[in-house]
DSSP file (Angstrom, degrees, kcal/mol; ACC not computed):
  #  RESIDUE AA STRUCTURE BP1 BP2  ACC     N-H-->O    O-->H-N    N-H-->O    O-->H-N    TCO  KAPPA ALPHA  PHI   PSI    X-CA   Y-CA   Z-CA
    1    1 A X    >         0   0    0      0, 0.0     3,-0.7     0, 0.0     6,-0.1   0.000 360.0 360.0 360.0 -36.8  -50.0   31.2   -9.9
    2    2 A X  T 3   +     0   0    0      1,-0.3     5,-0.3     4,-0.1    10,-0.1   0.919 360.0  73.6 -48.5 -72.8  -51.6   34.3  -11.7
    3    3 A X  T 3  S+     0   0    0      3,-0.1    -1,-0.3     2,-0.0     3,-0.1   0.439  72.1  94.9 -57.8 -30.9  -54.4   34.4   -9.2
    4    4 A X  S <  S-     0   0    0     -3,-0.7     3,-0.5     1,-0.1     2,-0.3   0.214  89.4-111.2  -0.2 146.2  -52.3   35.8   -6.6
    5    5 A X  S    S+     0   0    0      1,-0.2    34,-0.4    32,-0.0    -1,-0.1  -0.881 104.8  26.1-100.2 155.5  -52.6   39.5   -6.4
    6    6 A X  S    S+     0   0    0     -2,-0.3     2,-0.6    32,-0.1    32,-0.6   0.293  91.6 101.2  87.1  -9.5  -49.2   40.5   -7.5
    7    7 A X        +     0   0    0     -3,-0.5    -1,-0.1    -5,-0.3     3,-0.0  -0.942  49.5 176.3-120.1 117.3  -48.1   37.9   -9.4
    8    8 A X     >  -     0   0    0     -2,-0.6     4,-0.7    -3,-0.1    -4,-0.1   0.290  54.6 -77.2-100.3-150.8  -48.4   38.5  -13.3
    9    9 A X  H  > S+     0   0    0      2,-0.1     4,-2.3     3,-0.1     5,-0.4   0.842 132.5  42.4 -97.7 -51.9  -47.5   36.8  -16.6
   10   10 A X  H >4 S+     0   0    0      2,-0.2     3,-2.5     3,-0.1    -3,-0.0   0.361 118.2  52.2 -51.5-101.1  -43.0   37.9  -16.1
   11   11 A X  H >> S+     0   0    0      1,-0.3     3,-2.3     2,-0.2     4,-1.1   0.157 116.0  37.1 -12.4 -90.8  -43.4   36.9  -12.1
   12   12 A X  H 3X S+     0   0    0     -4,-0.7     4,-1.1     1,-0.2    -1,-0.3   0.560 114.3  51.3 -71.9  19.6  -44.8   33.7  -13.0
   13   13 A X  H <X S+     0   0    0     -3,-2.5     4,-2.2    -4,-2.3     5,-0.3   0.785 109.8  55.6 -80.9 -27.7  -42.6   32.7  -16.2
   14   14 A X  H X> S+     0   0    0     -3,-2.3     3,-3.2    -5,-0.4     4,-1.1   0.995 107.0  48.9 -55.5 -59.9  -39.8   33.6  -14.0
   15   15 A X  H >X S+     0   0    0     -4,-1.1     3,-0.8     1,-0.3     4,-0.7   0.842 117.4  42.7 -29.5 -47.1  -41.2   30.9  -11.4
   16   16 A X  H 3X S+     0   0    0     -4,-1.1     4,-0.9     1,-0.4    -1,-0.3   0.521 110.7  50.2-111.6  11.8  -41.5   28.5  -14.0
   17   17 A X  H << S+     0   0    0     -3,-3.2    -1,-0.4    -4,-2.2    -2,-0.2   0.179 110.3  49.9-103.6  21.2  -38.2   28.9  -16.0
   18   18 A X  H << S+     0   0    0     -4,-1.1    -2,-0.2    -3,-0.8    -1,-0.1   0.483 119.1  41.3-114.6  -2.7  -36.1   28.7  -13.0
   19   19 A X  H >< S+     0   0    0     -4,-0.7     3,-1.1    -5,-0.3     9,-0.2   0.803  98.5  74.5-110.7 -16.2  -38.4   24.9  -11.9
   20   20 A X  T 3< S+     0   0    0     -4,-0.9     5,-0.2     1,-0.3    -3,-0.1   0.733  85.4  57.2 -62.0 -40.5  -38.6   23.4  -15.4
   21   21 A X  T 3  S+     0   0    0     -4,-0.1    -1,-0.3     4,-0.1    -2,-0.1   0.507  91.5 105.5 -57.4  -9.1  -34.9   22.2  -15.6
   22   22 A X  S <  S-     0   0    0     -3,-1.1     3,-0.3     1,-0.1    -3,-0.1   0.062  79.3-131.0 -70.8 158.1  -35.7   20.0  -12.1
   23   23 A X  S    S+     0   0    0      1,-0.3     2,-0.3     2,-0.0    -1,-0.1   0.766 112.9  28.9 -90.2 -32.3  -36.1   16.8  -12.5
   24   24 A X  S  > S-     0   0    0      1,-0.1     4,-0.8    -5,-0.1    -1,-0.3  -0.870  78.1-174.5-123.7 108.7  -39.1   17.1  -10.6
   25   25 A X  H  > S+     0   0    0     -3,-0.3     4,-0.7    -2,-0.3    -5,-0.1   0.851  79.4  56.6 -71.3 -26.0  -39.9   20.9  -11.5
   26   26 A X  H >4 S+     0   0    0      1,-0.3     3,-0.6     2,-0.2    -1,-0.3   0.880 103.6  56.2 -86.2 -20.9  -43.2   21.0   -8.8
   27   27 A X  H >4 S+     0   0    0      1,-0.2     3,-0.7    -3,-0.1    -1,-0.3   0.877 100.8  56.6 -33.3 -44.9  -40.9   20.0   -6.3
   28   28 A X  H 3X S+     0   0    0     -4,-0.8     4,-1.6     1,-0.3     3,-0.4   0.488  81.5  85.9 -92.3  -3.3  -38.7   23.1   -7.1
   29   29 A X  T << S+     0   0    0     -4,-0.7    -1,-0.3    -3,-0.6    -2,-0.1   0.420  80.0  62.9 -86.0  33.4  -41.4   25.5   -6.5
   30   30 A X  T <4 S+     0   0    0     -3,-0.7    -1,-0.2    17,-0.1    -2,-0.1   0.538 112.5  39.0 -37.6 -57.6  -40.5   25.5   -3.0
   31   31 A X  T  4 S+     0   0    0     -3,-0.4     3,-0.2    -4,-0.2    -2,-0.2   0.780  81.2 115.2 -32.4 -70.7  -37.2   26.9   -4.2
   32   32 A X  S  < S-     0   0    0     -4,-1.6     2,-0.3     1,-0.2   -17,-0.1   0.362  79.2-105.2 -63.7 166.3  -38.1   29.0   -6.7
   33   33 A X        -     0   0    0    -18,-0.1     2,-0.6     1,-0.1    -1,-0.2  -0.620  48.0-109.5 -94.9 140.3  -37.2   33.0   -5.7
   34   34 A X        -     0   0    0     -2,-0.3    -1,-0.1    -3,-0.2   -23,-0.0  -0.611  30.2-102.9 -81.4 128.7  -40.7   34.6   -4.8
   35   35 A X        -     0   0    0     -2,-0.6     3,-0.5     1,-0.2     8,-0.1  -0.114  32.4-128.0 -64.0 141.7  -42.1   37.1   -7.2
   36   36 A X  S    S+     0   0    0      1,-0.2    -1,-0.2   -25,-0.0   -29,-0.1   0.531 101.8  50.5 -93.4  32.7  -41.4   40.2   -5.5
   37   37 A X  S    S+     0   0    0    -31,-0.2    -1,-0.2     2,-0.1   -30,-0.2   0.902  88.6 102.7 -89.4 -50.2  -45.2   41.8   -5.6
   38   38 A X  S    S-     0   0    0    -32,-0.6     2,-0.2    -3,-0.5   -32,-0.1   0.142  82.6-117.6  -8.2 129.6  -46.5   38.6   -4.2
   39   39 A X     >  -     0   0    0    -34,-0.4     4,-3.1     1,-0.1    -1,-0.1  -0.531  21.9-126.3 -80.8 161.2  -47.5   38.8   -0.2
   40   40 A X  H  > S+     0   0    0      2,-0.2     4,-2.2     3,-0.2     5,-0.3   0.953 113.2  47.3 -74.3 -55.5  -45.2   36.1    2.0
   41   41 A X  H  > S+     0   0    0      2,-0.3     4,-2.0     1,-0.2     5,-0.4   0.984 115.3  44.2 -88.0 -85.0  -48.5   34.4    3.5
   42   42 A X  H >> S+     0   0    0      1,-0.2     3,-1.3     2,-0.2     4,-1.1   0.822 117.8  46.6 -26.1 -65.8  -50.3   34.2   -0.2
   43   43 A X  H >< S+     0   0    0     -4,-3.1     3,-3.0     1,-0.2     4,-0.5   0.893 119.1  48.1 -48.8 -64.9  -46.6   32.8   -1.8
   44   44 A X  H 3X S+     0   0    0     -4,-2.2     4,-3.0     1,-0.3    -1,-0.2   0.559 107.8  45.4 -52.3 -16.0  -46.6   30.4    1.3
   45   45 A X  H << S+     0   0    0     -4,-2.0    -1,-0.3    -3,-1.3     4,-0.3   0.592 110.2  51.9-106.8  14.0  -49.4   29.1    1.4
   46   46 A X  T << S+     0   0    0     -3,-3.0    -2,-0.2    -4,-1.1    -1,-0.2   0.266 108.1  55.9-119.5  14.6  -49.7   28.2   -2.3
   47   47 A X  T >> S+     0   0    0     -4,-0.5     4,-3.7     3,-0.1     3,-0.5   0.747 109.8  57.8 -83.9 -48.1  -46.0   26.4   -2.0
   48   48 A X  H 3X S+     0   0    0     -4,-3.0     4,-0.9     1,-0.2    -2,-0.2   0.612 109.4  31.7 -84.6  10.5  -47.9   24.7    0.6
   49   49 A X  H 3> S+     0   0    0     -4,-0.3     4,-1.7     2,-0.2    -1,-0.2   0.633 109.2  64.2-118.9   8.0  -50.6   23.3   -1.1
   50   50 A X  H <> S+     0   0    0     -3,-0.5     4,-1.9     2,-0.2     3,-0.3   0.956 108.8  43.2 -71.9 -59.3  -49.1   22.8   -4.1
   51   51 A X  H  X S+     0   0    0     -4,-3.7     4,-1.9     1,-0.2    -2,-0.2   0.727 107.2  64.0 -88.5  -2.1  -46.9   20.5   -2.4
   52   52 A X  H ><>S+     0   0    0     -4,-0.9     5,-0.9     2,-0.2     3,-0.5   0.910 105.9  44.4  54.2-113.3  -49.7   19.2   -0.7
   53   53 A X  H 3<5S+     0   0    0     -4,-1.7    -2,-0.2    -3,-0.3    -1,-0.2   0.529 105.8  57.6 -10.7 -54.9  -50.9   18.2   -3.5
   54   54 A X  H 3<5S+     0   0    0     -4,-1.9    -1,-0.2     1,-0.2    -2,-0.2   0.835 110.8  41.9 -80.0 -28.2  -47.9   16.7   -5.0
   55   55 A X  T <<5S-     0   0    0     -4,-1.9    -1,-0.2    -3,-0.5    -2,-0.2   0.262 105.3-126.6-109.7  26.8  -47.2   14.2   -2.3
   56   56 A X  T   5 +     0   0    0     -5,-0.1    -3,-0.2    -4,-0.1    -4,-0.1   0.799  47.6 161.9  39.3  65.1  -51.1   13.2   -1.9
   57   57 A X  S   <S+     0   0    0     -5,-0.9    -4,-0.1     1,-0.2    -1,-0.1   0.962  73.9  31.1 -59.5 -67.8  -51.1   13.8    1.6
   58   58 A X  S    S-     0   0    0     -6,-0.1     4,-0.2     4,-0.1    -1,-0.2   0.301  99.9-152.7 -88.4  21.6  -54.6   14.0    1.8
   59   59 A X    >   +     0   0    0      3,-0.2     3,-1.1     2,-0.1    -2,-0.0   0.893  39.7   4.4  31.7 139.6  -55.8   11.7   -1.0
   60   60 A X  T 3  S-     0   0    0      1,-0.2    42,-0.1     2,-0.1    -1,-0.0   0.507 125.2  -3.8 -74.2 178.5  -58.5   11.5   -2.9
   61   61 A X  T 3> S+     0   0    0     40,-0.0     4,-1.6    37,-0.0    -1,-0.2  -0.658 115.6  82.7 -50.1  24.2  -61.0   13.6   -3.2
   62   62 A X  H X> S+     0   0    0     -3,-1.1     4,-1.2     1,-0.2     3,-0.6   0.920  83.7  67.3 -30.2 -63.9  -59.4   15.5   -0.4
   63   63 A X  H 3> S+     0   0    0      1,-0.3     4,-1.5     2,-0.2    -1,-0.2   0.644  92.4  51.9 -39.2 -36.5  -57.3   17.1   -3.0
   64   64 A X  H 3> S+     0   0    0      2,-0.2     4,-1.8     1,-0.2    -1,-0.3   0.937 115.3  49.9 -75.7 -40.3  -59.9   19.0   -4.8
   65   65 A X  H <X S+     0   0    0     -4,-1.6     4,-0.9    -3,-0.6    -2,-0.2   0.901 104.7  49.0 -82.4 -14.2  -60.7   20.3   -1.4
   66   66 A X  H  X S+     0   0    0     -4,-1.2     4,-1.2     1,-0.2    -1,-0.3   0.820 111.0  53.4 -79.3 -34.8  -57.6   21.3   -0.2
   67   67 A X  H  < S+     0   0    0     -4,-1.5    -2,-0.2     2,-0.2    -1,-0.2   0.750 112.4  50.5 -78.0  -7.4  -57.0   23.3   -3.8
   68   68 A X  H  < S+     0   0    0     -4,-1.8    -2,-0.2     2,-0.2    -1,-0.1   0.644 105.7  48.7 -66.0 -30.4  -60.6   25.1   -3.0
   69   69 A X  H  X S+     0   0    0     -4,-0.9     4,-0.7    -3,-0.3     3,-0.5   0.769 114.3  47.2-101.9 -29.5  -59.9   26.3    0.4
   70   70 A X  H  X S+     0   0    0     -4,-1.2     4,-0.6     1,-0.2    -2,-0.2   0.684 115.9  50.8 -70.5 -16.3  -56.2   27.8   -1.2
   71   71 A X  H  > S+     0   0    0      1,-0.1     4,-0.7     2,-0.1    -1,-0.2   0.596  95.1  79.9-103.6   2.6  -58.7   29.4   -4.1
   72   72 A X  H >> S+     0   0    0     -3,-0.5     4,-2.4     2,-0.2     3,-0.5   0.972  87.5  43.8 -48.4 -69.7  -61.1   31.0   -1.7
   73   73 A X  H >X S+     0   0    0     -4,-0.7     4,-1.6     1,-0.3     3,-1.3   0.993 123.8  50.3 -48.5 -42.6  -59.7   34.2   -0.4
   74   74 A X  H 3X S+     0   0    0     -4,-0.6     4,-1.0     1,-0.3    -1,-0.3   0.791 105.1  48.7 -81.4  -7.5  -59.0   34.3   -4.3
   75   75 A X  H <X S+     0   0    0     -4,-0.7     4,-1.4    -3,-0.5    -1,-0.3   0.796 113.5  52.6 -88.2 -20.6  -62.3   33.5   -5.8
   76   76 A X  H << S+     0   0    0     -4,-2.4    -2,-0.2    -3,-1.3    -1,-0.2   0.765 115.1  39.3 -94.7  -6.3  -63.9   36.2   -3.4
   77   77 A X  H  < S+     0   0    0     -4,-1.6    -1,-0.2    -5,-0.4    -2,-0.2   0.695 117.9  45.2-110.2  17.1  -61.8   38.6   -4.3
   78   78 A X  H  < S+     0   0    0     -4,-1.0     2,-0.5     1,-0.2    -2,-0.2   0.921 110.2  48.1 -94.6 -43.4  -61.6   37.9   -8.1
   79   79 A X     <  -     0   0    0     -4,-1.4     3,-0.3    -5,-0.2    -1,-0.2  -0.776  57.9-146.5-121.4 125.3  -65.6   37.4   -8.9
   80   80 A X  S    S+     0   0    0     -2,-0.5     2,-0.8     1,-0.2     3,-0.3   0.828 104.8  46.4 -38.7 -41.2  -68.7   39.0   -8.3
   81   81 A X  S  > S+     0   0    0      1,-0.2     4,-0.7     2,-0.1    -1,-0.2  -0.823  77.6 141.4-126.2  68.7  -71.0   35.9   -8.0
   82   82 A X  H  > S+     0   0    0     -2,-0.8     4,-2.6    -3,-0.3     5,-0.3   0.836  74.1  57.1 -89.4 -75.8  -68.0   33.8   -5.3
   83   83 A X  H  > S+     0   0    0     -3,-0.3     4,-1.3     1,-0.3     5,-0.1   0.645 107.3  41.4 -59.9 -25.2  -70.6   32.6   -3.4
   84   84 A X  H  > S+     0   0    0      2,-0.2     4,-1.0     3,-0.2    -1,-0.3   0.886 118.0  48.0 -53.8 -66.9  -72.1   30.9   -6.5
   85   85 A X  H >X S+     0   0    0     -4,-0.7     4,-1.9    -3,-0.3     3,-1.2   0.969 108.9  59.3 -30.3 -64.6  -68.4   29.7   -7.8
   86   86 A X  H 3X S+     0   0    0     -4,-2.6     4,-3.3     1,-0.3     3,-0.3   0.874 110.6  35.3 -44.9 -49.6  -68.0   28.5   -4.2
   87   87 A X  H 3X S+     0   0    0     -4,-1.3     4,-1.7    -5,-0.3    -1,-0.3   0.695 111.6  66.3 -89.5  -1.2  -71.1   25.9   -4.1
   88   88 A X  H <X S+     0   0    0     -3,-1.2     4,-2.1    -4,-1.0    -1,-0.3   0.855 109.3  35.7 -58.6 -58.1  -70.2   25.2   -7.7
   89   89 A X  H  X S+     0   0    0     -4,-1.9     4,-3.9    -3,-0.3    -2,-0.2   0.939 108.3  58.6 -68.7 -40.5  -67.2   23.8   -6.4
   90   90 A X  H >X S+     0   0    0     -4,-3.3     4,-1.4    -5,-0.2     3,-0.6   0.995 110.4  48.2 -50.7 -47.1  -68.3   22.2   -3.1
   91   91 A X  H >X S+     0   0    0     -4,-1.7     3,-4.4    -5,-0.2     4,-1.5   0.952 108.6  53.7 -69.8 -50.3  -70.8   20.0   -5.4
   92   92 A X  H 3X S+     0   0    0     -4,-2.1     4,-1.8     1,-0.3    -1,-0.2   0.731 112.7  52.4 -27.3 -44.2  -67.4   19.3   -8.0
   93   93 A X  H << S+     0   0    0     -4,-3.9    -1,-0.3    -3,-0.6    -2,-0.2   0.734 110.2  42.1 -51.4 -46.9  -66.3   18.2   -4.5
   94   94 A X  H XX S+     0   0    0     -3,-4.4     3,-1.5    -4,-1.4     4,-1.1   0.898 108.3  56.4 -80.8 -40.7  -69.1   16.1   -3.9
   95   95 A X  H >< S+     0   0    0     -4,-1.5     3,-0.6     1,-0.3    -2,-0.2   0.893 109.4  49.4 -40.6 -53.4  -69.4   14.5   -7.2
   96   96 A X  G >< S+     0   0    0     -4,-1.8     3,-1.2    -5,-0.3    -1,-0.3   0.650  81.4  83.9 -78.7  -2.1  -66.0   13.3   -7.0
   97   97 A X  G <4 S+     0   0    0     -3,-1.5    -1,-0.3     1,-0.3    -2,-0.2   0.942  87.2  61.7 -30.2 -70.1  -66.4   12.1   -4.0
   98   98 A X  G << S+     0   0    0     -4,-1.1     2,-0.4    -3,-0.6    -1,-0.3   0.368  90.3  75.8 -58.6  13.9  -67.8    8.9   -6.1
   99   99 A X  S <  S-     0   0    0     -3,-1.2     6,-0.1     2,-0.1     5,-0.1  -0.986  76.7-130.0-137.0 142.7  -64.9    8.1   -7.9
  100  100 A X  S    S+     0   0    0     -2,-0.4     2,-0.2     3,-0.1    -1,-0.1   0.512  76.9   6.3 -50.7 -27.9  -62.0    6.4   -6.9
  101  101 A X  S    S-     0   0    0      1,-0.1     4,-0.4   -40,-0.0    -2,-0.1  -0.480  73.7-103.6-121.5-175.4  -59.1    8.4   -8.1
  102  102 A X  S  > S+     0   0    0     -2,-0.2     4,-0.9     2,-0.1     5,-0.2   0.512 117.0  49.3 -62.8 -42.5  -58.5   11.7   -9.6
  103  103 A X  T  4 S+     0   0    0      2,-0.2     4,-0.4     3,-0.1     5,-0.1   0.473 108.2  50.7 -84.3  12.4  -57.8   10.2  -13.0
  104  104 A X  T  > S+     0   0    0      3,-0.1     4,-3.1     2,-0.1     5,-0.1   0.819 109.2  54.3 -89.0 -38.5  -60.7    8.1  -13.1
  105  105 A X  H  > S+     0   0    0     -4,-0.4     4,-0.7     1,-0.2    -2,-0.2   0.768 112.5  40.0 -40.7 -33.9  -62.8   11.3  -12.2
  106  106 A X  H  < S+     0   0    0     -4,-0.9     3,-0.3     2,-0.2    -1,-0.2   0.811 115.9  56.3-101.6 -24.3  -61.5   13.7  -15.2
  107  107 A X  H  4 S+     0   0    0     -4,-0.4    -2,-0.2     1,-0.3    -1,-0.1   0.998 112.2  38.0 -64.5 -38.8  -61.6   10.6  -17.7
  108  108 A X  H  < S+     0   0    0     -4,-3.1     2,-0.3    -5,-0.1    -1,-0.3   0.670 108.9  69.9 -90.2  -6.5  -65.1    9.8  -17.1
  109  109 A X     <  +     0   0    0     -4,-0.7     2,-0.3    -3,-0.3    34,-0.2  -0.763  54.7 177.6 -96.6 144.2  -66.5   13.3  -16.8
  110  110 A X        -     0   0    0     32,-0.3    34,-1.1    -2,-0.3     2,-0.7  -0.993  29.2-117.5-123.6 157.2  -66.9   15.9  -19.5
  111  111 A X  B     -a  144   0A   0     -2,-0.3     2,-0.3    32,-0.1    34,-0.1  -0.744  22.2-167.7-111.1 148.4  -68.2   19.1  -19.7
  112  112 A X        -     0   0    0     32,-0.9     2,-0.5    -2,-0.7    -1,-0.0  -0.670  42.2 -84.0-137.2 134.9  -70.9   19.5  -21.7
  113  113 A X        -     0   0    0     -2,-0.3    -1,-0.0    32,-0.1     2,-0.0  -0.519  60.4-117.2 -58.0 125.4  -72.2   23.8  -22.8
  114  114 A X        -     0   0    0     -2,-0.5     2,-0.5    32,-0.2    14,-0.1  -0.264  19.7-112.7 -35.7 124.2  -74.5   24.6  -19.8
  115  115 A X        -     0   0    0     12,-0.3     2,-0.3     2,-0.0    12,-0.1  -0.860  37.6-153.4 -94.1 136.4  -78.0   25.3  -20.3
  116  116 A X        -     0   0    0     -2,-0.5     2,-0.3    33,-0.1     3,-0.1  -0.646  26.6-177.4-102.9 130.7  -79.0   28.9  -19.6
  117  117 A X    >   +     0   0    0     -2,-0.3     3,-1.6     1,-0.1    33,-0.1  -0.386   7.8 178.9-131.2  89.6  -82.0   30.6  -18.6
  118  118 A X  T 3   +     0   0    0     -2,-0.3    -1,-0.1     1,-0.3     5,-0.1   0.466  67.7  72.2 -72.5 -13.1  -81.0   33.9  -18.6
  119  119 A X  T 3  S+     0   0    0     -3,-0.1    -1,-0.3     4,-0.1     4,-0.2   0.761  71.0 118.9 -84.0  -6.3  -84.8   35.4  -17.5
  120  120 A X  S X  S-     0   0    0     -3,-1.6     3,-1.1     1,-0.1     4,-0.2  -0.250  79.0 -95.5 -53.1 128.6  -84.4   34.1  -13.8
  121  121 A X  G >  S+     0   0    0      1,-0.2     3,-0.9     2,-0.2    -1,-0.1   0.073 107.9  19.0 -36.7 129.2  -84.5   36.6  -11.1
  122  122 A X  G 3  S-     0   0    0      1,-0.2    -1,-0.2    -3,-0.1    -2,-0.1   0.602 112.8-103.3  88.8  -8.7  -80.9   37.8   -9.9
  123  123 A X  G <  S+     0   0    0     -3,-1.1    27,-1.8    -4,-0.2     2,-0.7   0.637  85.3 110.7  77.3  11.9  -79.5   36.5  -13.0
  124  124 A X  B <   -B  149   0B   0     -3,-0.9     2,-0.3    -4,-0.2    25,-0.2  -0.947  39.6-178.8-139.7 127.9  -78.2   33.9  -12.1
  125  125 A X        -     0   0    0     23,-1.1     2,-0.2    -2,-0.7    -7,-0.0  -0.864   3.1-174.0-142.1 130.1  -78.9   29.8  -12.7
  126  126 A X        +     0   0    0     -2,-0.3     2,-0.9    21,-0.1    23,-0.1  -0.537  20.3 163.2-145.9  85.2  -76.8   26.8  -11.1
  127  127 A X        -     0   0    0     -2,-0.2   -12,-0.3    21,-0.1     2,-0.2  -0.698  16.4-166.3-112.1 103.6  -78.1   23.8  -12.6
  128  128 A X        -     0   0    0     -2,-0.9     2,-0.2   -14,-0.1    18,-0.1  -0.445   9.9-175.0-131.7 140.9  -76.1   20.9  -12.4
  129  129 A X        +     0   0    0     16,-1.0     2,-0.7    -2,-0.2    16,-0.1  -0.907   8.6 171.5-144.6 110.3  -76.3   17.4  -14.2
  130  130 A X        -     0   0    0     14,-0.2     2,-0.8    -2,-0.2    14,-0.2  -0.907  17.2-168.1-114.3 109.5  -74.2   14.4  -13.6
  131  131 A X  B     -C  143   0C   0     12,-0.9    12,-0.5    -2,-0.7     2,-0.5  -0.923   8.7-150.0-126.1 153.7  -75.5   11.2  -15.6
  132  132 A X        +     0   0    0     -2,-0.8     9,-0.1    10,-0.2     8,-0.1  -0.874  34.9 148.0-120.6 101.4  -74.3    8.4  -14.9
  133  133 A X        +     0   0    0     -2,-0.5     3,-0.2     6,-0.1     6,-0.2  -0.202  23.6 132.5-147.5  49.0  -73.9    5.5  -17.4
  134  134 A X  S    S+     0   0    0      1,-0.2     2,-0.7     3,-0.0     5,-0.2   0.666  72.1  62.9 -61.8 -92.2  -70.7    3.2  -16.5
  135  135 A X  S    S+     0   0    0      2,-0.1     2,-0.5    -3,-0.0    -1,-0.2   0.117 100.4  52.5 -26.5 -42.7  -72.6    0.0  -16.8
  136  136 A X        -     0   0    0     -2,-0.7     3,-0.2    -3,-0.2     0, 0.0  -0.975  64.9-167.5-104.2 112.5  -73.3    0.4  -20.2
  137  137 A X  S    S+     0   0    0     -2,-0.5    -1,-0.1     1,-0.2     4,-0.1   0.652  92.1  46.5   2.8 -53.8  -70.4    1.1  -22.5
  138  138 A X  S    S+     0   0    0      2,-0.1    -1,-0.2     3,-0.0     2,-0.1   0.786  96.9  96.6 -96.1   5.4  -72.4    2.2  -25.7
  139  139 A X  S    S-     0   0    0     -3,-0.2     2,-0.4    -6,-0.2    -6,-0.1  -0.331  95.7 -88.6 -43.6 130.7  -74.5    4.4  -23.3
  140  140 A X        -     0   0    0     -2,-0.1     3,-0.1    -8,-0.1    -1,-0.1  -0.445  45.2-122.6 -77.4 146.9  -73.2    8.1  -23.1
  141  141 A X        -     0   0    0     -2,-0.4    -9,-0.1    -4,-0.1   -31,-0.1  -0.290  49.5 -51.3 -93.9 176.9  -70.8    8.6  -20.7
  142  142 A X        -     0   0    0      1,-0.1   -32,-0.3   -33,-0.1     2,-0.2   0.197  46.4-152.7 -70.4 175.1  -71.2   10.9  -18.2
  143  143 A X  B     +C  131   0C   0    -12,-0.5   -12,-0.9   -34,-0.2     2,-0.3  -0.637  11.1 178.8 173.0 128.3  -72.1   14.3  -18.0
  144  144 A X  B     -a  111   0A   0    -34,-1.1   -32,-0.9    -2,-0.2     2,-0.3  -0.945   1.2-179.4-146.2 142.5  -71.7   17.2  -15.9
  145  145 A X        +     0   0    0     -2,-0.3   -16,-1.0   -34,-0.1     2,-0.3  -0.995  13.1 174.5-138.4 149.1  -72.8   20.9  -16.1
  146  146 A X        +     0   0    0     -2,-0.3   -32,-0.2   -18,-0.1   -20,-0.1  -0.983  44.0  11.0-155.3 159.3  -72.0   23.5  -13.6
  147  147 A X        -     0   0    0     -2,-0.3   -21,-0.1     1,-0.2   -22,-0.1   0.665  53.8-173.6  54.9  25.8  -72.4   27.6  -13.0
  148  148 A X        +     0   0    0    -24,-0.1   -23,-1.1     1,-0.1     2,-0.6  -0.306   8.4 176.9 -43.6 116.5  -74.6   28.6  -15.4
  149  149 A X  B     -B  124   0B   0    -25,-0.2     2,-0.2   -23,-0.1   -25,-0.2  -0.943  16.2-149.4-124.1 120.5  -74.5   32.2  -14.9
  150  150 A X        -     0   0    0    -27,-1.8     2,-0.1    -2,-0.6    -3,-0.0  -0.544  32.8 -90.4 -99.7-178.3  -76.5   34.3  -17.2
  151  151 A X        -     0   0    0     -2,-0.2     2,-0.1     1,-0.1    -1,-0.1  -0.316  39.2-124.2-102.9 140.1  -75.5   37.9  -18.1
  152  152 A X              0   0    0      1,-0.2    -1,-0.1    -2,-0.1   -34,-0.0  -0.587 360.0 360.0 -69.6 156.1  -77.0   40.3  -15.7
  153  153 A X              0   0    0     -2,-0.1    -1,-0.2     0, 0.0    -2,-0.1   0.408 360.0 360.0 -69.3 360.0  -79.2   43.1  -18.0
């Protein structure tokens, strides 16, 4: 909710002590009174993909891309290196593509420290590793690294 412009730590505790008593609390952010810094078109469209989201319209891995295209406008205006983030995600996108669910994707993946190689032109490194070892059980399981970004001089 933070990434919003306008929306802060009160704004969203308010959100999320007036949906926690719900019985289904992401339901109630529909509800919830809009924090009042927040633009209408930002609050709306992150009601709608939350619920979206919640009633798996567009199933997986749809879902990771329907929460990418609501974190766009925000990723370009939070971070320098957005276009970087952005294909950072698209491949996250693709990767999950191969697995069936959304919890079989975050069990079997872990993220693993990035390796950096901070003297590359532009700063900036996106070296990505998925390995892949269901078949074997005492194998290590898989692997992902994403966005290495090294620190500009």
């Amino acid at each position: 909710m933070q990434l919003m412009p306008g929306v802060g730590p009160a704004s969203a505790q308010r959100v999320l002590d007036f949906i926690v008593e719900a019985a289904d609390p992401i339901s109630q952010i529909a509800n919830a009174p809009v924090p009042p810094r927040v633009g209408s078109e930002d609050w709306s469209a992150f009601v709608a993909t939350i619920g979206d989201l919640r009633a798996g319209r567009a199933g997986w891995p749809a879902e990771l891309e329907r929460a990418r295209l609501w974190y766009e406008p925000h990723l370009d205006r939070i971070h320098e290196d957005a276009v970087v983030r952005r294909a950072d995600l698209i491949q996250l996108e693709q990767i999950a593509s191969g697995y069936p669910s959304r919890e079989r994707f975050l069990t079997e993946l872990t993220l693993d420290p990035p390796d950096a190689t901070s003297n590359q032109a532009g700063g900036t490194v996106a070296r990505r590793r998925l390995s892949n070892s269901f078949d074997d059980p005492l194998r290590q399981r898989p692997r992902m690294e994403i966005g290495v970004r090294a620190q500009r001089g």
